[in-house]
C-alpha positions in Angstrom: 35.6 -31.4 56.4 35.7 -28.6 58.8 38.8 -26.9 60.0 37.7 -27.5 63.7 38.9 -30.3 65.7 38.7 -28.6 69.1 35.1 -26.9 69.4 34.2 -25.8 73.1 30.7 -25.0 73.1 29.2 -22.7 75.9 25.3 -22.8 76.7 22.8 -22.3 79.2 21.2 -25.4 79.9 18.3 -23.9 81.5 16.6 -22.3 78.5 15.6 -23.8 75.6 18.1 -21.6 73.1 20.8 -23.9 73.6 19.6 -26.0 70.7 20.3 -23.7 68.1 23.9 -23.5 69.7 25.0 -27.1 69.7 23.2 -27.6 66.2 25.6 -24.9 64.7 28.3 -26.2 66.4 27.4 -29.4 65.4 27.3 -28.5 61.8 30.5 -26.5 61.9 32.3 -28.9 63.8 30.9 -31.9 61.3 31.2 -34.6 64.1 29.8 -34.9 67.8 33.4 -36.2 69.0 35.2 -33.1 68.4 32.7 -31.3 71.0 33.0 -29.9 74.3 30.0 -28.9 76.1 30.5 -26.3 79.0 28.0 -24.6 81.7 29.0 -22.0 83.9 27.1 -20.7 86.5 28.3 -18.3 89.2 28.7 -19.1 92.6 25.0 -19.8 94.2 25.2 -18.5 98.0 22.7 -17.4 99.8 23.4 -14.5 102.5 20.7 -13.4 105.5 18.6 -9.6 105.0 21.6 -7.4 105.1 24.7 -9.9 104.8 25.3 -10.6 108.7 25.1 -14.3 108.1 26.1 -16.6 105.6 23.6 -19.0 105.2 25.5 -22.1 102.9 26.6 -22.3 99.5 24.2 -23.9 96.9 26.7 -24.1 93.9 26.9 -27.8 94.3 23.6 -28.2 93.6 23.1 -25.9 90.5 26.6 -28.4 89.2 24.8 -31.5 90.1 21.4 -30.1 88.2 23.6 -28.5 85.3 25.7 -31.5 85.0 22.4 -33.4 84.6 20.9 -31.3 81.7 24.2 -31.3 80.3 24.8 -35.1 79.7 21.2 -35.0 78.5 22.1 -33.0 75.7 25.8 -34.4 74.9 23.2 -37.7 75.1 20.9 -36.2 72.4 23.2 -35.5 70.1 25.7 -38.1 70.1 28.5 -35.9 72.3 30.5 -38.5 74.8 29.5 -37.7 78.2 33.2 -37.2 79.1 33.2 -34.1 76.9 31.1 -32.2 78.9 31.6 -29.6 81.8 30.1 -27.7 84.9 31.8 -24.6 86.0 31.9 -22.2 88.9 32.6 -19.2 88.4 33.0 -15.9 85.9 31.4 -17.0 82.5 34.4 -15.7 80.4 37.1 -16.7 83.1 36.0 -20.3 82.9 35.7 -20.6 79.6 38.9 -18.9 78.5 40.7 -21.3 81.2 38.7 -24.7 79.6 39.2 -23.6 76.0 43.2 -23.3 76.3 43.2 -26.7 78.7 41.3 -27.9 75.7 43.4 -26.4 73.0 39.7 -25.7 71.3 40.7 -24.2 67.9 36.9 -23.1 68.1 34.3 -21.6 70.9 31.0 -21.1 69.9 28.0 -19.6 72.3 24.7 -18.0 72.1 23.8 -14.4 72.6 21.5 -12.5 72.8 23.0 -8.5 71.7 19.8 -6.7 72.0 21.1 -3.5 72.9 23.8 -0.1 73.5 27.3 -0.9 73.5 26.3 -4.7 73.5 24.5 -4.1 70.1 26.9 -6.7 68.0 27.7 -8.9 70.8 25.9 -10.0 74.2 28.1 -9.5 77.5 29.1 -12.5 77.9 30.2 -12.8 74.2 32.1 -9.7 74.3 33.8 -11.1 77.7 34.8 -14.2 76.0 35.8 -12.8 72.8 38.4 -10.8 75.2 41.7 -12.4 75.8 41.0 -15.5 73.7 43.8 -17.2 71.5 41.5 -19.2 68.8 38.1 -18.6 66.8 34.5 -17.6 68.6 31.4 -17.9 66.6 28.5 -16.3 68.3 25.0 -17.6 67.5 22.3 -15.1 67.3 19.7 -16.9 69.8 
């Protein structure tokens, strides 16, 4: 039995390397109920040549589209549909603020670390890793 009963799990649910994510979540977690699924995206809106005008703010429709995917994976892998999330907003400010609402013991998230200072960790990663009060396992995607 895993230590875990709290596990916020942050992925992009447009690309595919969220699998990998949520399985070792999953298997670290050792049941779908103690799962939280979360997206972030950052504020969608869409400014005239030059910034004179604003045109309108898309961010509902990347949540509406995100929330989709989203309870299409929590649907695929046995996660209830009330543990999963859209956000707008910083990646690491949203997830920090969800994972003490939570009380998540656990936060586990893809990167990607390819290279300089971000060699061991992604951006993100390192973000999130900052100023957090429980566990992060990153998932090398």
């Amino acid at each position: 039995m895993s230590g875990y009963n709290r596990v916020l799990v942050a992925i992009d649910v447009f690309s595919n390397e969220h699998e990998a994510v949520v399985d070792k979540a999953l298997a670290v977690a050792g049941s779908p109920t103690k799962i939280n699924l979360i997206y972030v995206a950052y504020p969608q809106t869409n400014f005239e040549p030059y910034g004179l005008f604003l045109e309108r703010d898309f961010s509902e429709e990347v949540r509406e589209q995100a929330q989709k995917k989203l309870q299409g994976i929590a649907d695929g892998h046995g996660i209830p549909r009330t543990h999963v999330q859209v956000a707008i907003g910083s990646a690491a400010e949203e997830i920090h603020e969800v994972a003490k609402k939570l009380g998540a013991d656990l936060i586990v998230l893809g990167t990607h670390g390819q290279s300089g200072v971000q060699l061991l960790l992604g951006s993100t990663a390192s973000s999130v890793l900052h100023g957090i009060e429980c566990d992060l396992l990153a998932v090398k995607v």
